[in-house]
ROTIPA-642126 format. One record per residue (C-alpha): residue number from 1; residue in one letter; chain; x, y, z. Coordinates in Angstrom, 3 decimals, always signed. Layout:
BEGIN
+-----+---------+--------+----------+----------+----------+
! num ! residuo ! cadena !        X !        Y !        Z !
+-----+---------+--------+----------+----------+----------+
! NUM !       A !      A !        X !        Y !        Z !
...
+-----+---------+--------+----------+----------+----------+
***
This chain:
BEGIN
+-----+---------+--------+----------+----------+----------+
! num ! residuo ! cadena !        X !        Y !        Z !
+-----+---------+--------+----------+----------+----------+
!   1 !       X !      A !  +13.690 !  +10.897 !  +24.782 !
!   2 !       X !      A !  +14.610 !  +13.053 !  +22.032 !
!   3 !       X !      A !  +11.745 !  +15.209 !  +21.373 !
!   4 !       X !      A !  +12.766 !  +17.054 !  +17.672 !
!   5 !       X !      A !  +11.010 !  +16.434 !  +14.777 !
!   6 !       X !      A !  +12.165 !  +13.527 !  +12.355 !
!   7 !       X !      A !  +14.212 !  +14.882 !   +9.320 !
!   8 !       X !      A !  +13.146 !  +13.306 !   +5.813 !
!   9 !       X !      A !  +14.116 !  +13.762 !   +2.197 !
!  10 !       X !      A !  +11.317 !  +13.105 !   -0.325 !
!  11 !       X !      A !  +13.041 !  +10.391 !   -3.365 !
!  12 !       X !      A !  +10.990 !  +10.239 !   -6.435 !
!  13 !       X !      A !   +8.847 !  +13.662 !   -6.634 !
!  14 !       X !      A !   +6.000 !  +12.280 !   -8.854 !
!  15 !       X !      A !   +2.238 !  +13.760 !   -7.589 !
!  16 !       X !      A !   +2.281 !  +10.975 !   -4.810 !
!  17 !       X !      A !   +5.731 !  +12.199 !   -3.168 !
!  18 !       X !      A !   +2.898 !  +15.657 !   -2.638 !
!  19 !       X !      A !   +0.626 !  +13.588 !   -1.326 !
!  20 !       X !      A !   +3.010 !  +12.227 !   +1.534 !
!  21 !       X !      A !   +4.500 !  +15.635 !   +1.806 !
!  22 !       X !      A !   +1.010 !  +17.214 !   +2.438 !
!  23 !       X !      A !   +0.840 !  +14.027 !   +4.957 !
!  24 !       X !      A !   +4.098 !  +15.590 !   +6.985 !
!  25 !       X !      A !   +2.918 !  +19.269 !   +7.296 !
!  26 !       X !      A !   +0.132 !  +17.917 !   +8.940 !
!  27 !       X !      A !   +1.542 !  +15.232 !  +11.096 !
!  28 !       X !      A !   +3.071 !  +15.822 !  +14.406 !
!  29 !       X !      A !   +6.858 !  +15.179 !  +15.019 !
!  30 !       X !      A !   +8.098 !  +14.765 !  +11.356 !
!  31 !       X !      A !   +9.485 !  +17.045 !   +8.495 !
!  32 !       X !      A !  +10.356 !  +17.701 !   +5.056 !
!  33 !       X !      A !  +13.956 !  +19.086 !   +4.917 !
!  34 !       X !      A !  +15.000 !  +17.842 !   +1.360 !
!  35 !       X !      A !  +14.653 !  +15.960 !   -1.712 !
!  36 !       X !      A !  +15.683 !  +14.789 !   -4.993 !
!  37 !       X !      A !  +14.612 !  +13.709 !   -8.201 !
!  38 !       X !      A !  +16.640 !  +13.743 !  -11.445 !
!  39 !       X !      A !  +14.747 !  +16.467 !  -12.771 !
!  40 !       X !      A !  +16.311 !  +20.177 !  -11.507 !
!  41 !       X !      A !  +12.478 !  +21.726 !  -12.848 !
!  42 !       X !      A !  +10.774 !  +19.323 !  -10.050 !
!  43 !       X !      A !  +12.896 !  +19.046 !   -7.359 !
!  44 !       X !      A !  +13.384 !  +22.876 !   -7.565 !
!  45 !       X !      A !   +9.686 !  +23.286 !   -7.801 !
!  46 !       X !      A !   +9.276 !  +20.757 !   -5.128 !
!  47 !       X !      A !  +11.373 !  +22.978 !   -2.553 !
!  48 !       X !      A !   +9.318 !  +25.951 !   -3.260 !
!  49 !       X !      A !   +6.660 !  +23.798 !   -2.359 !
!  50 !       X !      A !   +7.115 !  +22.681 !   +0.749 !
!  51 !       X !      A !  +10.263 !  +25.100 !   +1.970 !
!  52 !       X !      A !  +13.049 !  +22.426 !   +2.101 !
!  53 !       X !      A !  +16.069 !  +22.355 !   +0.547 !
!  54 !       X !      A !  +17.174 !  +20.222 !   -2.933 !
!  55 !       X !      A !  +20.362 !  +17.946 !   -3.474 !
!  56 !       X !      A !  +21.826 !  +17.290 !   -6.564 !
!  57 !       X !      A !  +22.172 !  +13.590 !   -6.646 !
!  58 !       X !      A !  +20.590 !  +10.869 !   -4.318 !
!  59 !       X !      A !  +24.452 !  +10.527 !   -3.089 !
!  60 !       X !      A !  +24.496 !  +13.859 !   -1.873 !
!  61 !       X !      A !  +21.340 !  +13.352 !   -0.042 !
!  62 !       X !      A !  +22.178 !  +10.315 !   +1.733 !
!  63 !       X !      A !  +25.844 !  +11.737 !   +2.695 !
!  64 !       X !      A !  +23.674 !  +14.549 !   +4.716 !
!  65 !       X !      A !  +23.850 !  +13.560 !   +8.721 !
!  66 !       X !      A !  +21.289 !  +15.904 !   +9.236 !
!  67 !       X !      A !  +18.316 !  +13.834 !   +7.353 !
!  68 !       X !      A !  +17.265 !  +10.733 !   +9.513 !
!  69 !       X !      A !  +14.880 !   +9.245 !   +6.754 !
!  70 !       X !      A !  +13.998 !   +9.053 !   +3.303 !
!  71 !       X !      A !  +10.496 !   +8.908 !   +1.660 !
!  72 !       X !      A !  +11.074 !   +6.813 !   -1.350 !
!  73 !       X !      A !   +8.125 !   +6.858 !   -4.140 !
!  74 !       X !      A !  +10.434 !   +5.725 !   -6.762 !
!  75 !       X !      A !   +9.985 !   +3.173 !   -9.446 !
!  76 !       X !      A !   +9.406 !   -0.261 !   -7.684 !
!  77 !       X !      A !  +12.147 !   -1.674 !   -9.911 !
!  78 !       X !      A !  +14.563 !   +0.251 !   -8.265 !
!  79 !       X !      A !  +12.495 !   +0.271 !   -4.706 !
!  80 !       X !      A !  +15.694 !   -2.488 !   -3.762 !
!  81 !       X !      A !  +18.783 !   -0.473 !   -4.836 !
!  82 !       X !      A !  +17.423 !   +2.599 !   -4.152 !
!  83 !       X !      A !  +16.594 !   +0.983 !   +0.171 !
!  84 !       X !      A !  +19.990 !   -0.561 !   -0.094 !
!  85 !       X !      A !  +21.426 !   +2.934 !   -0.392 !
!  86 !       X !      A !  +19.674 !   +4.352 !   +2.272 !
!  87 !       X !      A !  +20.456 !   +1.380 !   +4.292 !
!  88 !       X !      A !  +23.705 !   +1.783 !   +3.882 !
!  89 !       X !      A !  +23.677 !   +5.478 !   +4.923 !
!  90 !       X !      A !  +22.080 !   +4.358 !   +8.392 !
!  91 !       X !      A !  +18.712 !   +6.096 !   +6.760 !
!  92 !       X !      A !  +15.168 !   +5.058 !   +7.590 !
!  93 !       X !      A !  +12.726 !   +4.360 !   +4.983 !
!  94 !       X !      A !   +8.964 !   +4.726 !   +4.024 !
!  95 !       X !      A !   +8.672 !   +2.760 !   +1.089 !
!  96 !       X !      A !   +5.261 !   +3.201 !   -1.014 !
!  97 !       X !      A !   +3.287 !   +0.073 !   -1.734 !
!  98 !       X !      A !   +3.989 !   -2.687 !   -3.777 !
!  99 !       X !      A !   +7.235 !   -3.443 !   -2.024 !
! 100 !       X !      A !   +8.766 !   -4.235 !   -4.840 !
! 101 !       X !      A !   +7.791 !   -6.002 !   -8.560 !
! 102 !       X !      A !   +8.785 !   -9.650 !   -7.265 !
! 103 !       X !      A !   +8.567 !  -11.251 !   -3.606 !
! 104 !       X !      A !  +12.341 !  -12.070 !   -3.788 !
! 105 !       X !      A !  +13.335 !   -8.546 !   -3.959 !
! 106 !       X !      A !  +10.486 !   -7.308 !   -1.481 !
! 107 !       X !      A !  +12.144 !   -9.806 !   +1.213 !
! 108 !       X !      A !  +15.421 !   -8.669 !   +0.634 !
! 109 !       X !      A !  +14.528 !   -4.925 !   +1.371 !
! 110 !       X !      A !  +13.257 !   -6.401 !   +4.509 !
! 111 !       X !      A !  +16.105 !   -8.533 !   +5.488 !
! 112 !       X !      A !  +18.980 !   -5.221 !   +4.335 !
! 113 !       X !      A !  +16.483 !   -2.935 !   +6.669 !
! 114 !       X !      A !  +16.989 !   -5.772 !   +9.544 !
! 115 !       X !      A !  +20.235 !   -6.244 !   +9.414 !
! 116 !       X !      A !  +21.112 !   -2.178 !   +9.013 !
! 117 !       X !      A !  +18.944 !   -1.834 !  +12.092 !
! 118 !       X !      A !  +16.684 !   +0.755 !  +10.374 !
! 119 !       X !      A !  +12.919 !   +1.197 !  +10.165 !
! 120 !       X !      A !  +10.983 !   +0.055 !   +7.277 !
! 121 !       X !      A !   +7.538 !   +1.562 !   +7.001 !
! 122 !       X !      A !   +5.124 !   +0.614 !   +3.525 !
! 123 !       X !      A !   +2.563 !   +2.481 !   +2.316 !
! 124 !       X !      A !   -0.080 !   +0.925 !   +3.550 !
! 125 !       X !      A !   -2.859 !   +3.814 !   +4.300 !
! 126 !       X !      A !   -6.343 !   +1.989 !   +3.406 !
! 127 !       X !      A !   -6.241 !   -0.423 !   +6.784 !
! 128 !       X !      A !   -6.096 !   +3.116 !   +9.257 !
! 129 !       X !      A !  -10.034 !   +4.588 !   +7.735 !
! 130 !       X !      A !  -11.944 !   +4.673 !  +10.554 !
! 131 !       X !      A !  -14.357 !   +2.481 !   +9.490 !
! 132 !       X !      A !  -12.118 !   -0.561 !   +9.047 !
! 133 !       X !      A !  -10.473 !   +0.308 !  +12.560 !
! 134 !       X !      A !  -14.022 !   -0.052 !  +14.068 !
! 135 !       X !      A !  -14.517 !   -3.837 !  +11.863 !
! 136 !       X !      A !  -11.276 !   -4.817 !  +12.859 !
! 137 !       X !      A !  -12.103 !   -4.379 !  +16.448 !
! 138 !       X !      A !  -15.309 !   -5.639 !  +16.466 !
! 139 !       X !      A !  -14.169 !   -9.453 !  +14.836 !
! 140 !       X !      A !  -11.484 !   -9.480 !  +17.296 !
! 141 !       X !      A !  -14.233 !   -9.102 !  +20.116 !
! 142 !       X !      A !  -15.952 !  -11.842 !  +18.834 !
! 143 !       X !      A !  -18.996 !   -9.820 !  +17.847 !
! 144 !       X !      A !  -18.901 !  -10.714 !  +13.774 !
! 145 !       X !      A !  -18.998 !  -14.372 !  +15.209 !
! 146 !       X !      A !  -17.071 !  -16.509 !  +12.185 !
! 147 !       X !      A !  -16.219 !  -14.935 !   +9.210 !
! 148 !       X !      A !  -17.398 !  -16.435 !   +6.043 !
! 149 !       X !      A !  -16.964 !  -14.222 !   +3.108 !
! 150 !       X !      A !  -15.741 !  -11.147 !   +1.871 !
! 151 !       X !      A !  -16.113 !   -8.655 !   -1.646 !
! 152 !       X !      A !  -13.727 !   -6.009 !   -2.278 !
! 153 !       X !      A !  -13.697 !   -3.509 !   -5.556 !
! 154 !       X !      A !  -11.210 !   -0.663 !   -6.273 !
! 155 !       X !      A !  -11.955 !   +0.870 !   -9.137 !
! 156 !       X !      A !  -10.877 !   +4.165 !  -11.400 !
! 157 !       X !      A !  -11.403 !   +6.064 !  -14.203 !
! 158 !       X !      A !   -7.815 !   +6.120 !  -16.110 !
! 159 !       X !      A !   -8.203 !   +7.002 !  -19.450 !
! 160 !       X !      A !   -7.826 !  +10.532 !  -19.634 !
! 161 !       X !      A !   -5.310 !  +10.879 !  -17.156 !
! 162 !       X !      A !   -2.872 !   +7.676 !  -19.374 !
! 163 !       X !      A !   +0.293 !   +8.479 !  -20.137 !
! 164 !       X !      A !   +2.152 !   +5.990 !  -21.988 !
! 165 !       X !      A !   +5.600 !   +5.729 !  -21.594 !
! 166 !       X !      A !   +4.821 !   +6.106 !  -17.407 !
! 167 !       X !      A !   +6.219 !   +3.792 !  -15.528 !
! 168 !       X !      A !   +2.936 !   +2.482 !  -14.041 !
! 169 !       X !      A !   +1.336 !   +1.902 !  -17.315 !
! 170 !       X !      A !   +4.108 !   -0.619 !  -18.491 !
! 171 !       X !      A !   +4.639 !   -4.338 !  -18.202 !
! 172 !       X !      A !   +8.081 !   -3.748 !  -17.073 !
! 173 !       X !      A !   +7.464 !   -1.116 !  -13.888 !
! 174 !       X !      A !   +4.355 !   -2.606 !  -13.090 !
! 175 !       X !      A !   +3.543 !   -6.097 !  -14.279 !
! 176 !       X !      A !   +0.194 !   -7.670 !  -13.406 !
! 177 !       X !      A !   -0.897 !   -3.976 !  -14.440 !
! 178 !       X !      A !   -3.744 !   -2.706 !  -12.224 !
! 179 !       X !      A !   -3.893 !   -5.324 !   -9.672 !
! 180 !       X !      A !   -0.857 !   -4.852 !   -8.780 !
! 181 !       X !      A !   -0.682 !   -1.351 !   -8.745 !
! 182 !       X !      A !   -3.881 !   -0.794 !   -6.372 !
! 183 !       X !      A !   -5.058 !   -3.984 !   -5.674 !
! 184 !       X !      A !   -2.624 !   -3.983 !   -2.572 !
! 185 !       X !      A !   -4.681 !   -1.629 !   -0.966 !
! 186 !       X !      A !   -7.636 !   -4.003 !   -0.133 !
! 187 !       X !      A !   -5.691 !   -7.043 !   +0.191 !
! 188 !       X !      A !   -3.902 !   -5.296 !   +2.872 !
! 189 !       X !      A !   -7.427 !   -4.815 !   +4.752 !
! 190 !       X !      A !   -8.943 !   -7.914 !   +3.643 !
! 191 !       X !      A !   -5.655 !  -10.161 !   +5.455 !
! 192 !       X !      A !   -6.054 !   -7.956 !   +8.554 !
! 193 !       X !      A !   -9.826 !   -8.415 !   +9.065 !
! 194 !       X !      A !  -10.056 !  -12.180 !   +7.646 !
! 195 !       X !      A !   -6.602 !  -13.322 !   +8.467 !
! 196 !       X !      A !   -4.267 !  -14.801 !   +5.721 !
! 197 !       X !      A !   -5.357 !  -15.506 !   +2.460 !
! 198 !       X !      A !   -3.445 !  -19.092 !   +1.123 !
! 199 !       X !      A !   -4.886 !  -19.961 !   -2.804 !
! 200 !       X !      A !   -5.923 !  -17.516 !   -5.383 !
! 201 !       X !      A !   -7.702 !  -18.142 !   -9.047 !
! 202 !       X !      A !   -7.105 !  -14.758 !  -10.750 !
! 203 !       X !      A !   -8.378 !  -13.395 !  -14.109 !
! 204 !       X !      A !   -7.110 !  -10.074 !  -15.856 !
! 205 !       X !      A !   -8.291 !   -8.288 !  -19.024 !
! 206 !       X !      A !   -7.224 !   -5.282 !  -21.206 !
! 207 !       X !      A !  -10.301 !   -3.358 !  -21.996 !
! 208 !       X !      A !   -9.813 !   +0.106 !  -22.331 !
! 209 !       X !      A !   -5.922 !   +2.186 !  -21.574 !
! 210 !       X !      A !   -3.567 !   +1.713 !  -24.578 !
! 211 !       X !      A !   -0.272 !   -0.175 !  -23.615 !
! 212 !       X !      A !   +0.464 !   -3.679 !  -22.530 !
! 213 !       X !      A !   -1.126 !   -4.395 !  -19.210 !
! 214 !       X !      A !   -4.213 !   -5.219 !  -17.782 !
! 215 !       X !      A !   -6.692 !   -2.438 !  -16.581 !
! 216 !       X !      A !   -9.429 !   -4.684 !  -15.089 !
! 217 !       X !      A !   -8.580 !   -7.794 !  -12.773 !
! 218 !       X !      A !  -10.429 !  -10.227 !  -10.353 !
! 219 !       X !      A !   -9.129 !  -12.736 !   -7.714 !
! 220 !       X !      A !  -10.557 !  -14.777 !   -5.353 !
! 221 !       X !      A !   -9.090 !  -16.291 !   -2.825 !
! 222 !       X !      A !   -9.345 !  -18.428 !   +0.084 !
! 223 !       X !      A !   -8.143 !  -17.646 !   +3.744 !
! 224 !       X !      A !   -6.330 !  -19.517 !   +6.383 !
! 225 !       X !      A !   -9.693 !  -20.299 !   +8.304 !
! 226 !       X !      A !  -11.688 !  -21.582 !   +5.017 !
! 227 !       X !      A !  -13.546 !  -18.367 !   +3.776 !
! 228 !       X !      A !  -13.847 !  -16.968 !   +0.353 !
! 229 !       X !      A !  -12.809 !  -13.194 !   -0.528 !
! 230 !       X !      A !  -13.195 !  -11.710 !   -4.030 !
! 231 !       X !      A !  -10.797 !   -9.000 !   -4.967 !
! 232 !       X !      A !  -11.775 !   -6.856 !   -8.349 !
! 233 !       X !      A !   -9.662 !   -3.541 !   -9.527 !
! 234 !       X !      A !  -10.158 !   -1.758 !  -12.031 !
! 235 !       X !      A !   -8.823 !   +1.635 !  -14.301 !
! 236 !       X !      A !  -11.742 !   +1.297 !  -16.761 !
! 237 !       X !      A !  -14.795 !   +2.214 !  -15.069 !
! 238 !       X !      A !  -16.807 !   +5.811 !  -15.220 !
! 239 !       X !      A !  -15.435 !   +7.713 !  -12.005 !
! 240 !       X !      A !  -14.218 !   +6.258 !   -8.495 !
! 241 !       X !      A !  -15.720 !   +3.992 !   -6.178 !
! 242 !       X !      A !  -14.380 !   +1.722 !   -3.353 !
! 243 !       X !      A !  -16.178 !   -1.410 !   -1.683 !
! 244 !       X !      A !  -15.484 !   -3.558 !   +1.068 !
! 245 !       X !      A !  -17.940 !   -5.753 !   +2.558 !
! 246 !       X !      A !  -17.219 !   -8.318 !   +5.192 !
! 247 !       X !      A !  -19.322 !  -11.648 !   +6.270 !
! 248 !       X !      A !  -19.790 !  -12.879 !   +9.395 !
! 249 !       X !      A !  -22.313 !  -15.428 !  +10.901 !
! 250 !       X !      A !  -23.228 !  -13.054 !  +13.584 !
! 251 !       X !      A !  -22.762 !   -9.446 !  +11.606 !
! 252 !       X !      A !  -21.522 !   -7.991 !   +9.082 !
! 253 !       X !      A !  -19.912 !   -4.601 !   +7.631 !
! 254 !       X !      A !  -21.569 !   -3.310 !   +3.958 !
! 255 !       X !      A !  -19.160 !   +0.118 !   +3.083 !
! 256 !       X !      A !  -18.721 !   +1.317 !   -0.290 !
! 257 !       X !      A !  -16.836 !   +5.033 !   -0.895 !
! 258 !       X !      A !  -20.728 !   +7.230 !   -1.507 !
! 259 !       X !      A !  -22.911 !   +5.015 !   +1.117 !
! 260 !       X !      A !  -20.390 !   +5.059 !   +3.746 !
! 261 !       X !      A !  -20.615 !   +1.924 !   +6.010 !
! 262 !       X !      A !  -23.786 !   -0.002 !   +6.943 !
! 263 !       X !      A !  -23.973 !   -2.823 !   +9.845 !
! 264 !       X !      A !  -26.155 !   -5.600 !  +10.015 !
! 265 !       X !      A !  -26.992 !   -7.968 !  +12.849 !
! 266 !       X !      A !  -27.998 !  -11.526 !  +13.089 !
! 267 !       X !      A !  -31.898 !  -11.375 !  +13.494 !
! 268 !       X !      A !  -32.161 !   -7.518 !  +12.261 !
! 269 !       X !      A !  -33.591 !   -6.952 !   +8.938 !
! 270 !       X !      A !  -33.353 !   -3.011 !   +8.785 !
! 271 !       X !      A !  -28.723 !   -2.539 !   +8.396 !
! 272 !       X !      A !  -27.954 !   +0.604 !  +10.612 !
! 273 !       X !      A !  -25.943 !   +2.953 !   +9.149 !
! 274 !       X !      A !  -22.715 !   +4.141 !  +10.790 !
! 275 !       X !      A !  -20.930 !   +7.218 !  +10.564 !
! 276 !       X !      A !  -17.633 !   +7.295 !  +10.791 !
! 277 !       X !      A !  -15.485 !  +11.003 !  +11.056 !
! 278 !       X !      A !  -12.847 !  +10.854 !   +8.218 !
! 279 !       X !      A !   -9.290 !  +10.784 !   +9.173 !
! 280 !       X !      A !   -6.124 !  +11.750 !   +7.683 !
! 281 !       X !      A !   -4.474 !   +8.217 !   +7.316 !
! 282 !       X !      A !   -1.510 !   +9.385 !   +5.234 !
! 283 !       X !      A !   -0.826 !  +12.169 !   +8.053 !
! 284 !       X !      A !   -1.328 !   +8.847 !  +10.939 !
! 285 !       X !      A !   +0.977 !   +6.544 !   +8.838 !
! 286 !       X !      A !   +4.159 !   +9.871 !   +8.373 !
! 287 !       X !      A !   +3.446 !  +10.472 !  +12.449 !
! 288 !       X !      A !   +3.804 !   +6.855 !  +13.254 !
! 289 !       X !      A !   +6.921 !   +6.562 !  +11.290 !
! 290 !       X !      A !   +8.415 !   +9.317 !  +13.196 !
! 291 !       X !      A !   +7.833 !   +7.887 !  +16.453 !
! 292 !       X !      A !   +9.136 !   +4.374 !  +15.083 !
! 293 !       X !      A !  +12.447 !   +6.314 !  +14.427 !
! 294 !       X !      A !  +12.250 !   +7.926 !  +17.563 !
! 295 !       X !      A !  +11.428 !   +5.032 !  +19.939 !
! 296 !       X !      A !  +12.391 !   +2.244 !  +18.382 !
! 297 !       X !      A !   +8.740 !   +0.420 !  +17.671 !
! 298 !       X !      A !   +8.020 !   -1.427 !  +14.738 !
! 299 !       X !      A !   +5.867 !   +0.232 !  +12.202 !
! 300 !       X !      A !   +2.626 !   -1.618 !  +11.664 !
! 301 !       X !      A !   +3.356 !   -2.317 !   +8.067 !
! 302 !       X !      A !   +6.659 !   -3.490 !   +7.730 !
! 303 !       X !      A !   +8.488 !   -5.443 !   +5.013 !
! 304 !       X !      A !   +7.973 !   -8.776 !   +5.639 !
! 305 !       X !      A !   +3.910 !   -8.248 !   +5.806 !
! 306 !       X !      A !   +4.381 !   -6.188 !   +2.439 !
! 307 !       X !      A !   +6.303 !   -9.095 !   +0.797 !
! 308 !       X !      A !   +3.554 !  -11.977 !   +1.834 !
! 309 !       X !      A !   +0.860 !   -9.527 !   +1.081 !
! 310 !       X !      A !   +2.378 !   -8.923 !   -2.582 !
! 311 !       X !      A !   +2.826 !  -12.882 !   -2.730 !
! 312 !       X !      A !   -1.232 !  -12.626 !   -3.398 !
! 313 !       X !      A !   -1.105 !  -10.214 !   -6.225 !
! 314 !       X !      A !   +1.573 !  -12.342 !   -7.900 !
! 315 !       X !      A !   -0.178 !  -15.348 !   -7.148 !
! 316 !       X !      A !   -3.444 !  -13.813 !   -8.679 !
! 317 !       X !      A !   -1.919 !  -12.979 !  -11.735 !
! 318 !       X !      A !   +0.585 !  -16.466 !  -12.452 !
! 319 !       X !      A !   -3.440 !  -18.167 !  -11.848 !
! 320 !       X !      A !   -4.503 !  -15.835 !  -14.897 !
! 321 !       X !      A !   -1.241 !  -16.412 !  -17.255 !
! 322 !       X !      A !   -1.416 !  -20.136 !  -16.149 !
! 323 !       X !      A !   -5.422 !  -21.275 !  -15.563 !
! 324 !       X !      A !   -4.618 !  -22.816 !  -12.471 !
! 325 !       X !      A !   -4.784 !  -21.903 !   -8.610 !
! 326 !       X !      A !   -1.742 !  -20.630 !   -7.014 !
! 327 !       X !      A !   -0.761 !  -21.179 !   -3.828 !
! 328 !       X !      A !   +0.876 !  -18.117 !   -1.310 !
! 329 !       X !      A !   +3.358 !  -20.894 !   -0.455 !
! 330 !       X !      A !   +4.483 !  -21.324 !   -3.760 !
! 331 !       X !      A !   +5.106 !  -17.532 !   -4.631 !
! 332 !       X !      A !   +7.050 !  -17.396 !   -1.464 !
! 333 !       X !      A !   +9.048 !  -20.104 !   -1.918 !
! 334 !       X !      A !  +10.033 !  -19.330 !   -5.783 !
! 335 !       X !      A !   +9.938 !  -15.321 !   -4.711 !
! 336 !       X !      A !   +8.104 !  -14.495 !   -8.388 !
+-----+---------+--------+----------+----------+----------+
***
């Protein structure tokens, strides 16, 4: 087995191409070696950053043989053309979450990355914490006996960091606003420990950012084995917080970002707190990646999963526009 360290280019260089970078220095068996971005000022400064080399156009970086893999944080309206290129090229690809803006376009990444026999890894970092590794393991012991319910919040302060011709703030490069943008996150975790969601009802409001999409949104939807999950995000709230708790009939799992994680037992009044040691997900998610490219595994996120798991955000938000549940079925089948 070839043991040298994957090659990557970074594609986008906006602060959450750093944030996978920083990922890579600290993973084992993967490097930086390149990038691009349109602007010389960023891609320059993003060289100096992390002692790679810069090309000139994406074309030049995909013609290198040297580069096995390219970490795309681009726009997601271009997330297709810009995987079809790399396809094409025989590279791999990390693609950051959403998949794409529509279900249509987030299967056809995953069907091109098929059929050129390369690795498609998403951006899927929430489901590796610790703490949800532990839930996860305990429900598929058998020890959180049937699950029944579930409440999930992501939440952010935005304003002072709104910029307003940014592709994330727009209709256009993100539409369904902040559900889609970070809602994915916790739908991610809430189909792997509750199994898949089918129906949504979905509700979204502009409150506070300037622009033309929604900075607070709620869904709740209903899983494959009858239980009820409630999904709110949100860019309007003072400060940061995160919350995920999961129902069973025999325990359940109470963690929110400055509490950490509680556990409660049937029977038990008094929930025992758990620590968990904080891991670097975003370094676990670049070093599997490698090793997919390397071996030949499948990455545990891969583009299908992304596509059904966007299916619920655009589900959640045709409910809003429409007043109506929306079946997962029907996204897939008209790829919205």
């Amino acid at each position: 087995m070839n043991s040298a360290p994957i090659r990557v280019a970074s594609l986008g260089l906006g602060w959450w191409s750093d944030v996978l970078a920083d990922g890579i220095v600290k993973a084992n068996g993967i490097e930086v070696v390149s990038c691009f971005t349109r602007s010389k000022d960023k891609r320059q400064a993003f060289s100096k950053k992390y002692n790679c080399a810069y090309a000139d156009s994406y074309e030049h970086l995909l013609a290198d043989d040297t580069i096995d893999a390219i970490i795309n944080t681009t726009p997601n309206n271009i997330h297709l053309e810009t995987t079809r290129q790399a396809a094409d090229a025989g590279k791999h690809i990390f693609l950051d979450k959403p998949i794409a803006n529509s279900v249509g376009e987030g299967m056809q990444i995953a069907k091109i990355c098929r059929d050129a026999n390369v690795k498609l890894s998403i951006g899927f970092q929430r489901r590796r914490e610790n703490q949800f590794r532990w839930v996860h393991e305990e429900i598929k012991a058998g020890k959180f006996g049937k699950i029944v319910q579930a409440e999930a919040n992501i939440s952010r302060d935005r304003l002072g960091q709104f910029e307003a011709d940014h592709w994330r703030y727009t209709a256009d490069g993100m539409p369904g606003g902040v559900m889609l943008q970070i809602g994915p996150h916790y739908v991610d975790v809430m189909e792997m420990l509750m199994g898949p969601i089918m129906e949504v009802s979905g509700m979204l409001s502009q409150l506070v950012l300037p622009g033309d999409n929604p900075d607070v949104a709620g869904l709740v939807m209903k899983h494959d084995n009858g239980a009820i999950s409630t999904l709110n995000a949100g860019y309007a709230s003072a400060g940061e917080n995160y919350v995920m708790n999961i129902y069973g009939k025999e325990a359940s799992a109470l963690y929110s970002l400055h509490s950490g994680m509680y556990h409660v037992k049937r029977g038990v009044k008094k929930p025992i707190k758990m620590d968990f040691e904080p891991n670097d997900t975003i370094a676990e998610q670049m070093e599997e990646f490698g090793e997919c490219i390397r071996t030949g595994a499948e990455p545990e996120v891969g583009g299908e999963w992304a596509s059904r798991s966007l299916a619920v955000i655009r589900a959640g938000v045709k409910s809003a526009r429409e007043k109506r549940y929306v079946s997962i079925d029907e996204i897939m089948a008209s790829g919205e």
